[in-house]
MARLO-369943 format. One record per residue (C-alpha): residue in three letters; x, y, z. Coordinates in nm, 4 decimals, padded with zeros to 6 digits, m for minus. Example, Ala and Ser with C-alpha at 12.3 -4.5 7.8 and 13.67 -1.06 7.14 Angstrom:
BEGIN
- rest | px | py | pz
- ALA | 01.2300 | m00.4500 | 00.7800
- SER | 01.3670 | m00.1060 | 00.7140
end
This chain:
BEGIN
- rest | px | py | pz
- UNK | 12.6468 | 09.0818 | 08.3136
- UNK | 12.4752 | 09.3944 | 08.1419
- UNK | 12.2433 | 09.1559 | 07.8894
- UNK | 12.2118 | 08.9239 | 08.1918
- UNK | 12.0812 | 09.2146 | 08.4083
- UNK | 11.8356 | 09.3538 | 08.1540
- UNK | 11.7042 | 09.0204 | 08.1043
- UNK | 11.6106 | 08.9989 | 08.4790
- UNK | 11.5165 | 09.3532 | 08.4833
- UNK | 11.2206 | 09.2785 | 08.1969
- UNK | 11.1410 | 08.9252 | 08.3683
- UNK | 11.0937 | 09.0589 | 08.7137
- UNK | 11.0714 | 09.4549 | 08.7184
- UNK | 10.6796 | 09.3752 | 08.6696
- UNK | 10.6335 | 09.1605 | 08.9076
- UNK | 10.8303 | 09.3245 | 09.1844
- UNK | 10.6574 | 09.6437 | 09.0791
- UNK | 10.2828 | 09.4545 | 09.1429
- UNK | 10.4382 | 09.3542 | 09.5100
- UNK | 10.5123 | 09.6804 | 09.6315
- UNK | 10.2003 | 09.8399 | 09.4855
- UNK | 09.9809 | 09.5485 | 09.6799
- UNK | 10.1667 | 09.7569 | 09.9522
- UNK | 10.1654 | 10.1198 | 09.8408
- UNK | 09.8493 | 10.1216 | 09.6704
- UNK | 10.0183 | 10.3992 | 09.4886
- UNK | 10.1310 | 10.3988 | 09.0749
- UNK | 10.4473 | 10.6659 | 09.1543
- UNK | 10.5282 | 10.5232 | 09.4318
- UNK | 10.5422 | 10.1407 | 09.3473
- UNK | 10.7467 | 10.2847 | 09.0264
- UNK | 11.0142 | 10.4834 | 09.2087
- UNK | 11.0592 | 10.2184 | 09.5021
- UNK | 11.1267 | 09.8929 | 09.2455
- UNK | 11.3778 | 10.1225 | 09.0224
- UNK | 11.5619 | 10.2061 | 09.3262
- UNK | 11.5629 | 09.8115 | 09.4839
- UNK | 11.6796 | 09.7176 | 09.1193
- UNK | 11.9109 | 09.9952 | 09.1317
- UNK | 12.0366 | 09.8889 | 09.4944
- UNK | 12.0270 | 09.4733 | 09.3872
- UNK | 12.2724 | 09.5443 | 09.0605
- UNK | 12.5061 | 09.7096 | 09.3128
- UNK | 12.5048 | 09.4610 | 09.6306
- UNK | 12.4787 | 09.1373 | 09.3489
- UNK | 12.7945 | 08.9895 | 09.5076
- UNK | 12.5591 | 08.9271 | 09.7962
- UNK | 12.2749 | 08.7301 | 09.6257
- UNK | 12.3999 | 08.3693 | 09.7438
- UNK | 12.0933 | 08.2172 | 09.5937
- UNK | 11.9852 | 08.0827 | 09.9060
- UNK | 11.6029 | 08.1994 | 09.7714
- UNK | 11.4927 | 08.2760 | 09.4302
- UNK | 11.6372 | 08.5728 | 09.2539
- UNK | 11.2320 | 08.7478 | 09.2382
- UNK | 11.1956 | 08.6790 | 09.6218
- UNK | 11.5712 | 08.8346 | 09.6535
- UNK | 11.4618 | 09.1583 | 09.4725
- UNK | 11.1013 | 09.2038 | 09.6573
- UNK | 11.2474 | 09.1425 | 09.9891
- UNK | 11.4905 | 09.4640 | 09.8725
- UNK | 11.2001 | 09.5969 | 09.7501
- UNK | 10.9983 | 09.6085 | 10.0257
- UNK | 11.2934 | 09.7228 | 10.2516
- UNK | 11.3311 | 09.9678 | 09.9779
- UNK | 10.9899 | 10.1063 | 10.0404
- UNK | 11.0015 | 10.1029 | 10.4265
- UNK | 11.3272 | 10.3669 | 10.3947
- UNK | 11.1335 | 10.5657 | 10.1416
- UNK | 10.8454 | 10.6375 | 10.4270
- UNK | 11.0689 | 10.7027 | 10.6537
- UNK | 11.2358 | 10.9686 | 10.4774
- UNK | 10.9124 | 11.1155 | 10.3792
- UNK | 10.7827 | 11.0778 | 10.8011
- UNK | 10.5106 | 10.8946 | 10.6952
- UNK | 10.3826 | 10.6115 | 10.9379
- UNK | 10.3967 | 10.2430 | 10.8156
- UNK | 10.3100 | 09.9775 | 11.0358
- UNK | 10.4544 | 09.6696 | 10.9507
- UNK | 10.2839 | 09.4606 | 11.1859
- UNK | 09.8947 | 09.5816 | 11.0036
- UNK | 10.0851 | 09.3962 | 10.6704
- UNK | 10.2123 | 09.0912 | 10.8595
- UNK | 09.9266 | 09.0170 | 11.1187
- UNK | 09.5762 | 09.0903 | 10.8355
- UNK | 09.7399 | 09.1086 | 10.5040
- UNK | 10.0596 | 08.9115 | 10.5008
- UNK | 10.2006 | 08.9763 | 10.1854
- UNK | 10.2314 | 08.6223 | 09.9351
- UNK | 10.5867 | 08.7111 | 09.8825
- UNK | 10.6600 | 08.7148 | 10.2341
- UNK | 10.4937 | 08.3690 | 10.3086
- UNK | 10.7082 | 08.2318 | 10.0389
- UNK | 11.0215 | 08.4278 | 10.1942
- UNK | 10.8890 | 08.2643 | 10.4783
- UNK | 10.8866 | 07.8862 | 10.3894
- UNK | 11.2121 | 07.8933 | 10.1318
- UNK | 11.4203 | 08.0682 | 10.4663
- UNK | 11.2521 | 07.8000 | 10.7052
- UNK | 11.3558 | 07.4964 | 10.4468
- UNK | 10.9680 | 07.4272 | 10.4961
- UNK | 10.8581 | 07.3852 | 10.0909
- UNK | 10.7393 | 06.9869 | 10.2030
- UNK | 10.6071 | 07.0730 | 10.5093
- UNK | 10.3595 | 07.3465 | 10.3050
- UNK | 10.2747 | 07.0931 | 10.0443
- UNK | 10.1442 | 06.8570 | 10.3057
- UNK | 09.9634 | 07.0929 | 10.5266
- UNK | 09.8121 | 07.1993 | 10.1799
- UNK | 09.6987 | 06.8603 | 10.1004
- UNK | 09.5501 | 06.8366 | 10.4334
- UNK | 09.3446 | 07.1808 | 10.3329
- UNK | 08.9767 | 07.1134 | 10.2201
- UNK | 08.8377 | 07.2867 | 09.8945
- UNK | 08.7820 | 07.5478 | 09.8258
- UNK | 09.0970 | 07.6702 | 10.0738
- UNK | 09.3138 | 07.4460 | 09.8548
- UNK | 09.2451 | 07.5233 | 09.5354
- UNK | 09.2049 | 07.8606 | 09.5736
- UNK | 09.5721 | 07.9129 | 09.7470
- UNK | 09.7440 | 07.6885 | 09.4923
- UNK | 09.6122 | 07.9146 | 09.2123
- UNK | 09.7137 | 08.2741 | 09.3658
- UNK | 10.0635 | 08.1000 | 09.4569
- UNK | 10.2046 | 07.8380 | 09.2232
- UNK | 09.9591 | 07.9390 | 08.9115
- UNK | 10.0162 | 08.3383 | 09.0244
- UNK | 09.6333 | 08.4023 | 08.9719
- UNK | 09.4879 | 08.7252 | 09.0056
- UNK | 09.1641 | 08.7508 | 09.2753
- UNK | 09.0076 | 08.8707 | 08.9766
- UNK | 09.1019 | 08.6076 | 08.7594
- UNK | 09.0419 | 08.3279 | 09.0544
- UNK | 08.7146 | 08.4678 | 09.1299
- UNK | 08.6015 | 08.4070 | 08.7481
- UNK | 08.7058 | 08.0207 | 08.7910
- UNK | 08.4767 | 08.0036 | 09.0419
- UNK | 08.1719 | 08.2354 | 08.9190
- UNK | 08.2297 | 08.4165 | 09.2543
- UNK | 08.3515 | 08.7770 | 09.3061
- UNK | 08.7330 | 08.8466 | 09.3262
- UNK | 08.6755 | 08.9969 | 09.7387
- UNK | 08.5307 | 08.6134 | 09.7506
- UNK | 08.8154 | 08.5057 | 09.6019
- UNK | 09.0401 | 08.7248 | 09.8611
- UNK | 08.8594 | 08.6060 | 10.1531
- UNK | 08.9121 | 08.2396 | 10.0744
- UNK | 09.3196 | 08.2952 | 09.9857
- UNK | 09.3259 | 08.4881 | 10.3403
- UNK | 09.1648 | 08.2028 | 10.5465
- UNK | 09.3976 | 07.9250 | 10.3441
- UNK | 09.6922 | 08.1005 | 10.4311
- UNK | 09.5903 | 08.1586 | 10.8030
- UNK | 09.5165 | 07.7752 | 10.8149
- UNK | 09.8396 | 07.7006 | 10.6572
- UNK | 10.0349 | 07.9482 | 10.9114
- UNK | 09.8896 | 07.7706 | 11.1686
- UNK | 09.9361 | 07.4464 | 11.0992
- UNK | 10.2869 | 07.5373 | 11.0078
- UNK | 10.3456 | 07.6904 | 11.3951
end
């Protein structure tokens, strides 16, 4: 288990780190917060059933992970500014793998027109930055941002 667990430490200690800075906006922070989740996740692995992937596993722990660390410092988080403007790409794909709702996405996605389509298909399956997005386009990366916003509110309403 210990080779195993370093090995998904290096895969997804980056990548669960990037989540919860898109949240924290803050380097110490984002650091402390995914060493803690990993931390907690190696000691509660009995209850990983696998009933979502292992990364969405560790950001949801992550994220819960952060939410206790601002309460313990008093500081105000409101959930509901994350999941009504910014809802976070990990929790739309928490979202559709706990709702069994992967074909249902992928047709309400082919229904999209461009540039909505394209645009959400790189940032999730391709795991684009806006940056790098923007650049495919010759447009900005807040252009980029904008675009990936408006897909996913199209595809959260067609999904309701």
């Amino acid at each position: 288990m210990e080779s195993n667990y370093e090995e998904v430490y290096a895969k997804y200690f980056p990548k669960v780190y990037l989540y919860i800075f898109t949240i924290c906006h803050d380097e110490h922070i984002a650091e402390e917060v995914t060493q803690e989740a990993f931390f907690k996740a190696l000691k509660n692995i009995s209850s990983f059933k696998g009933e979502c992937k292992l990364q969405t596993w560790l950001c949801q722990i992550a994220k819960n992970t952060l939410y206790d660390f601002y309460k313990k410092e008093n500081r105000q988080v409101s959930i509901e500014n994350y999941s009504n403007e910014l809802i976070s790409d990990i929790d739309l794909i928490i979202a559709f793998e706990q709702n069994n709702q992967i074909i249902k996405v992928h047709e309400c996605l082919h229904h999209l027109e461009e540039p909505y389509k394209e645009v959400f298909t790189l940032r999730i399956f391709a795991e684009l930055s806006f940056k790098q997005i923007g650049e495919l386009f010759n447009k900005t990366d807040g252009w980029a941002r904008v675009v990936f916003y408006r897909a996913k509110k199209k595809l959260l309403e067609e999904l309701k």
